[in-house]
N, C-alpha and C positions, 0 to 999 in steps of 0.2 A: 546370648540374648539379654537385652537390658531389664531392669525390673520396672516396673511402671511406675517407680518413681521418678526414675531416671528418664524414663520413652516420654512422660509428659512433658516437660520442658523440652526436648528435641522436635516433639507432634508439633508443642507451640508455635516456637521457633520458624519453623518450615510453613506453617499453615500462613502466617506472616510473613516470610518471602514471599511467599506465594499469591497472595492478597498484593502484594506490593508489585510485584511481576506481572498479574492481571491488570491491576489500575495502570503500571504505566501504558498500559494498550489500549483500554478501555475507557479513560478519563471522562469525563462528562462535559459536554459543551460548556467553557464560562460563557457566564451572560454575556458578558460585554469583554473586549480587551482593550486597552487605555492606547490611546493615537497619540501621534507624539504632540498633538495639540494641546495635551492634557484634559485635553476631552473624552467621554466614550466612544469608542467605535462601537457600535455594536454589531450584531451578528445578523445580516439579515437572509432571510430564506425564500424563496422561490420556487416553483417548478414552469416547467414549456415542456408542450405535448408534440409530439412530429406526429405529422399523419403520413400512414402507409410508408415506415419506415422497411428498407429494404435492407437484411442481412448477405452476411458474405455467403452463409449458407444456399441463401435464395429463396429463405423464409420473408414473409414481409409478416408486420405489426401495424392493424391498421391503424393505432395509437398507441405511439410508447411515449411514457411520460419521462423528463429529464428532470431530477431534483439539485437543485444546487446552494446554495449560500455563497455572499459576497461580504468581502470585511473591505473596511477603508475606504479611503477618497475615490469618490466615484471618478473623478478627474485625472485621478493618478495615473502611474504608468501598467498595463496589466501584468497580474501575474497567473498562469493557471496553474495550479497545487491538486499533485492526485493522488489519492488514498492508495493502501495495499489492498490482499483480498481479506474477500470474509468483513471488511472496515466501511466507513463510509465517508465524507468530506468533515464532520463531525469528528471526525479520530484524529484531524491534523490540527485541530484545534485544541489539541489536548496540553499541559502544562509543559511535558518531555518537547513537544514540536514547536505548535504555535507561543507557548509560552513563553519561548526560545529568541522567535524571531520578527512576530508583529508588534512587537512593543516600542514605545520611543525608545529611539538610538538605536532598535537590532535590524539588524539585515534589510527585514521588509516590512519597514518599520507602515501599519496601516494610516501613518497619517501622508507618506510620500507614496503608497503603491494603492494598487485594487486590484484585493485577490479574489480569487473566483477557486470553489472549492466545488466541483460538482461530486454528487453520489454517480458511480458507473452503473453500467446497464447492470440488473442483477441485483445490486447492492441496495443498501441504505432505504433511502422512500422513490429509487426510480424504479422502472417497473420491474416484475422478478417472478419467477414462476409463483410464488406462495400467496401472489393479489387472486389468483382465482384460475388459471391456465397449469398448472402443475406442469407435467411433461408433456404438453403440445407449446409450451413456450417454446418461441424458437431457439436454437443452439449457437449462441452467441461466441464471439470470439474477443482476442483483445481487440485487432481490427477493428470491429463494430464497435466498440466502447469509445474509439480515440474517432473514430469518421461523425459517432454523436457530442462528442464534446466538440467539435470542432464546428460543428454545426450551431451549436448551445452558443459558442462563441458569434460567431460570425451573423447568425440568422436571428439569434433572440437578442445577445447584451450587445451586439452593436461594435466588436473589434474586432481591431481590424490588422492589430500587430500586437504582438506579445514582448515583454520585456523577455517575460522568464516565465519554462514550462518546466516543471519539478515533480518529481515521483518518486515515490520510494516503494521497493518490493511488485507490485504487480504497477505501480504505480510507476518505476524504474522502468520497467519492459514496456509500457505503453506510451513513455516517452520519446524512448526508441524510435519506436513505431511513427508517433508525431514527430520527429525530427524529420522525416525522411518523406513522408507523405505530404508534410506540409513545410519544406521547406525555404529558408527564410521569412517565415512567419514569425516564429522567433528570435531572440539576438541571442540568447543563452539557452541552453539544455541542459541540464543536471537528470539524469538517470540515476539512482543510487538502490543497492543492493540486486543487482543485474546484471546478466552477461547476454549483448546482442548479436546471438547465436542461438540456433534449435532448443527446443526444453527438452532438455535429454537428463542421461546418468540420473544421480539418487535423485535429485530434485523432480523427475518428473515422475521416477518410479514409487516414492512416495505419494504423491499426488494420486495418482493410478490406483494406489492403496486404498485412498480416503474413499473414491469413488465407487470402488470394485465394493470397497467393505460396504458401501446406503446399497449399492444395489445388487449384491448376496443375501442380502439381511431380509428376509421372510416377510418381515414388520415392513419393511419398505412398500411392496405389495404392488411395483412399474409405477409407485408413485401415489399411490391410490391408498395412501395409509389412514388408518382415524385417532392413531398417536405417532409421536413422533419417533421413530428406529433409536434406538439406543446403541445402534451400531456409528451416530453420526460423531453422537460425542465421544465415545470412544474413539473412534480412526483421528479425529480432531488433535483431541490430549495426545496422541503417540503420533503422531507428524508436527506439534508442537516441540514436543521435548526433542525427536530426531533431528530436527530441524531452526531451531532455534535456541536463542540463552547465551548460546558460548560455553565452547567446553570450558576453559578456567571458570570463569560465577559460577556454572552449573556445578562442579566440581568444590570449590568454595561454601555453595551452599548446603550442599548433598553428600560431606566427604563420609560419610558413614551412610552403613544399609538403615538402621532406623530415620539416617534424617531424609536419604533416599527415599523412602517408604513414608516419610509423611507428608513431603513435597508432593510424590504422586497422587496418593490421597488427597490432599487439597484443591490438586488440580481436578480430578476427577468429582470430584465434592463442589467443584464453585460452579455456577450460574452457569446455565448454557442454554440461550434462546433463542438460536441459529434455527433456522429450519431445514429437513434434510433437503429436498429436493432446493432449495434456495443455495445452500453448502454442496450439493452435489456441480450444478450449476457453473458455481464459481469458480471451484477447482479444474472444471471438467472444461473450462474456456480457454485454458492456457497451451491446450493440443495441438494447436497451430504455431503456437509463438516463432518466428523466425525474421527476424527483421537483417540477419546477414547482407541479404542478397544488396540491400538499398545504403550502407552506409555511404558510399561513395559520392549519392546525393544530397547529406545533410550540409547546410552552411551555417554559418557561425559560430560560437564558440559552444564548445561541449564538455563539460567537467564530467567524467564519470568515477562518481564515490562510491565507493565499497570497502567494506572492511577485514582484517587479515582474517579474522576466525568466522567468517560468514560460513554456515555451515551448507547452502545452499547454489553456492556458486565462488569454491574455492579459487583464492587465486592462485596454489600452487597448480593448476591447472595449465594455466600462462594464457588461456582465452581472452582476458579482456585485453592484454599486452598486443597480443599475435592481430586482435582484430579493429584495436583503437589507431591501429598506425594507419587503417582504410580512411579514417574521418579526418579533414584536412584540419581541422580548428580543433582535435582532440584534443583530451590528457586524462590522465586517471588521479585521484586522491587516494590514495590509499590508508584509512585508518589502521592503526597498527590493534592487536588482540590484546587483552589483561584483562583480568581479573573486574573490574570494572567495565568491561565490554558486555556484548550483549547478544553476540556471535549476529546470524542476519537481523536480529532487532535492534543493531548496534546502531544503523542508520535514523531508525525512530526515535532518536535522541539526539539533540540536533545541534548540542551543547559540543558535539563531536568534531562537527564540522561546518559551523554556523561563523567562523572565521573564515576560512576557505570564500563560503557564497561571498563574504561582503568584500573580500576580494577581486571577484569575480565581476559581481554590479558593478565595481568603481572604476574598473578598466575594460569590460567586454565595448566593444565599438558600438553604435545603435544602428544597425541594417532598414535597407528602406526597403518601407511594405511592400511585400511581394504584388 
């Protein structure tokens, strides 16, 4: 056992990874990001309501609202850019992501494109059980999420073809899904941190965790709670750490049980303003995931990045291998693991593979609109 003078500089230490592991997730919208005009782009924000929107379930909404933000040349070429879960369009704007790649000279840079960042059904300010429906919201799927942006796209902002559609993590798997459903819509797909196959093994048996854990939880009450379960943040932090970091950082940072122990600590100690039934929700939309059956109809090119230590959708598995050879214009990127990874948050760092895209823009061919 260390003496506490020793545990305090270790507490420190970790409380500050740990702070630094959260911000890179959680960043705060900049105001503005600088267009390669050397002018401000700023950020601007939106929402469009669908009326008597119809779920896969067979639920309809007789208004769901879509929130979104658009950065850059309204003129430009589009891009759609979609968050993970639990995130909102807000989160790819963050210094790790956007910071990365809308600036003059990067990839998508906003004085040449026009991105389009919508929040998904559930998420951020589009509609979500916690506006006032609790558990009579409908049971949305990723399906529903990509059938509404594609609508956002088409019926509100007026495109009519996509340069490039980009996701990472839930954001990756719903790309998927838009390759295939909306084919030739795009000229490029990037899925990153995803395998387009069933959500199966750990990945969805943790998920199953978070959910099982809001609604065992007493305090949960089928939804009906007047605080928030304490069961949410809890299942949260331990499907974080099972599930993301990377074993070497994690390892790196925690290589001892006090600094273990105060990493956890922190984590469980910092900020948590999720809602359960909104976090139940989110997790509990990916039961479907299965875009297998359709790769055969995606065209154009398809980069799928994922990285070695993603703990979530290993590639010693060989799935993404065995099932990108069905995509005619596939390939995989594969980021290799170290110490500087960040296991599945490896892709929310865009520094990884922000070479890779602008390779990609500079030679994928332009397909005519479907």
């Amino acid at each position: 056992m260390l003496s506490d003078g020793l545990m305090a500089p270790a507490r420190r230490a970790c409380l500050l990874l740990a702070a630094l592991f959260l911000a890179a997730f959680t960043a705060p919208v900049p105001a503005q990001v600088t267009a390669g005009t050397g002018a401000g782009a700023a950020v601007k924000e939106g929402s469009w309501t669908v009326r008597d929107f119809r779920f896969k379930s067979g639920e309809v909404l007789p208004e769901l609202r879509l929130h979104y933000r658009t950065l850059g040349n309204p003129a430009g070429e589009p891009v759609l850019v979609m968050h993970g879960t639990t995130g909102s369009g807000a989160s790819m704007l963050s210094p790790a992501f956007g910071g990365e790649l809308f600036g003059p000279g990067q990839p998508l840079d906003a004085a040449r494109y026009h991105i389009i960042l919508p929040d998904a059904i559930g998420h951020g300010r589009s509609s979500k059980p916690s506006d006032g429906l609790r558990t009579a919201f409908p049971k949305y799927s990723y399906e529903d999420m990509v059938v509404a942006q594609h609508r956002l796209l088409t019926e509100h902002l007026g495109v009519k073809r996509l340069r490039l559609v980009i996701g990472n993590s839930m954001g990756g798997m719903e790309t998927w899904i838009f390759a295939q459903l909306y084919p030739g819509f795009a000229d490029i797909a990037v899925p990153m941190a995803s395998l387009p196959v069933e959500m199966s093994g750990r990945n969805w048996m943790l998920r199953r965790l978070i959910t099982d854990s809001i609604r065992n939880d007493p305090e949960w009450n089928n939804g009906h709670y007047t605080k928030q379960p304490a069961s949410a943040r809890f299942a949260s932090v331990f499907f974080a750490l099972a599930t993301n970091g990377g074993n070497q950082a994690l390892y790196k940072a925690a290589g001892t049980r006090a600094k273990a122990d105060a990493l956890l600590d922190a984590r469980l100690a910092a900020p948590f303003s999720a809602d359960a039934n909104d976090a139940l929700y989110q997790w509990d939309s990916s039961r479907d995931y299965n875009p297998s059956a359709g790769l055969e109809r995606i065209q154009g090119v398809l980069v799928a990045i994922n990285s070695a230590d993603d703990e979530r959708n290993p590639p010693e598995l060989g799935v993404l291998e065995r099932e990108i050879k069905r995509v005619k214009g596939g390939r995989i990127h594969l980021i290799p693991g170290s110490e500087a990874t960040a296991g599945h948050g490896t892709t929310g760092q865009a520094k990884f593979w922000k070479e890779e895209l602008a390779k990609v823009l500079a030679s994928a061919p332009r397909l005519a609109p479907p």
